[in-house]
C-alpha positions as CSV (number, residue, x, y, z in Angstrom):
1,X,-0.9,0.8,23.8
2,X,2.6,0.1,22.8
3,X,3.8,-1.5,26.0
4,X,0.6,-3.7,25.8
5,X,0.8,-4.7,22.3
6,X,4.5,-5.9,23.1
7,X,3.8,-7.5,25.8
8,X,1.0,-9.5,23.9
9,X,3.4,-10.3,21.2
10,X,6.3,-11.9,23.7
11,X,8.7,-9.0,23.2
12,X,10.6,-7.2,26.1
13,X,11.5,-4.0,25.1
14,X,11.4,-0.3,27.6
15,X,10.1,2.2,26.5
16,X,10.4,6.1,27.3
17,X,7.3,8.3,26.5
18,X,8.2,11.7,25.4
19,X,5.7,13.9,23.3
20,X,8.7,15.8,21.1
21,X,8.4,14.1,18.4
22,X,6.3,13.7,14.7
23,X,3.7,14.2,16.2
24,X,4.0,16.3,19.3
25,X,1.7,17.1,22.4
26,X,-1.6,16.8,19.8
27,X,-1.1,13.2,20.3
28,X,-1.8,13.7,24.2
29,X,-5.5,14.5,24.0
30,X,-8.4,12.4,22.6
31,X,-7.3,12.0,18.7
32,X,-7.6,8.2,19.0
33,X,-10.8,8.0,20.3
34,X,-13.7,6.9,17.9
35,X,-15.6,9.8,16.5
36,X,-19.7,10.5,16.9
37,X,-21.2,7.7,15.0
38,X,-18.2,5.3,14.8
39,X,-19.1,1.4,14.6
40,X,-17.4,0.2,17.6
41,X,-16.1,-3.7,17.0
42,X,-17.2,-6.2,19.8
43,X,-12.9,-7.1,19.8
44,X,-11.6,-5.6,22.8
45,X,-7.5,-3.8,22.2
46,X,-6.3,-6.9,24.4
47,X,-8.0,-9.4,22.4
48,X,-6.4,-7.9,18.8
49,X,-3.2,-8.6,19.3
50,X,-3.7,-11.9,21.1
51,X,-4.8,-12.9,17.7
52,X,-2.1,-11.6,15.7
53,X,0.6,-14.3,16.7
């Protein structure tokens, strides 16, 4: 999602993924994905930042 939401915005930046950090290997597994019952948006993640220039 990072290199994707950079590359949206017109930066060029390299980045290294590591899970030691904040908030470690908990991170790896599905935490960002909507819950049971979530309202999904029709805006796709490659269509949000698009519109944030």
């Amino acid at each position: 999602m990072a290199r994707r939401t950079n590359q949206a915005l017109g930066r060029e930046v390299k980045l290294v993924p590591t899970w030691s950090g904040l908030f470690g290997t908990g991170m790896a597994g599905d935490v960002l994905l909507p819950g049971e019952g979530a309202r999904i948006a029709p805006t796709t993640f490659d269509e949000w930042p698009a519109g944030q220039r």
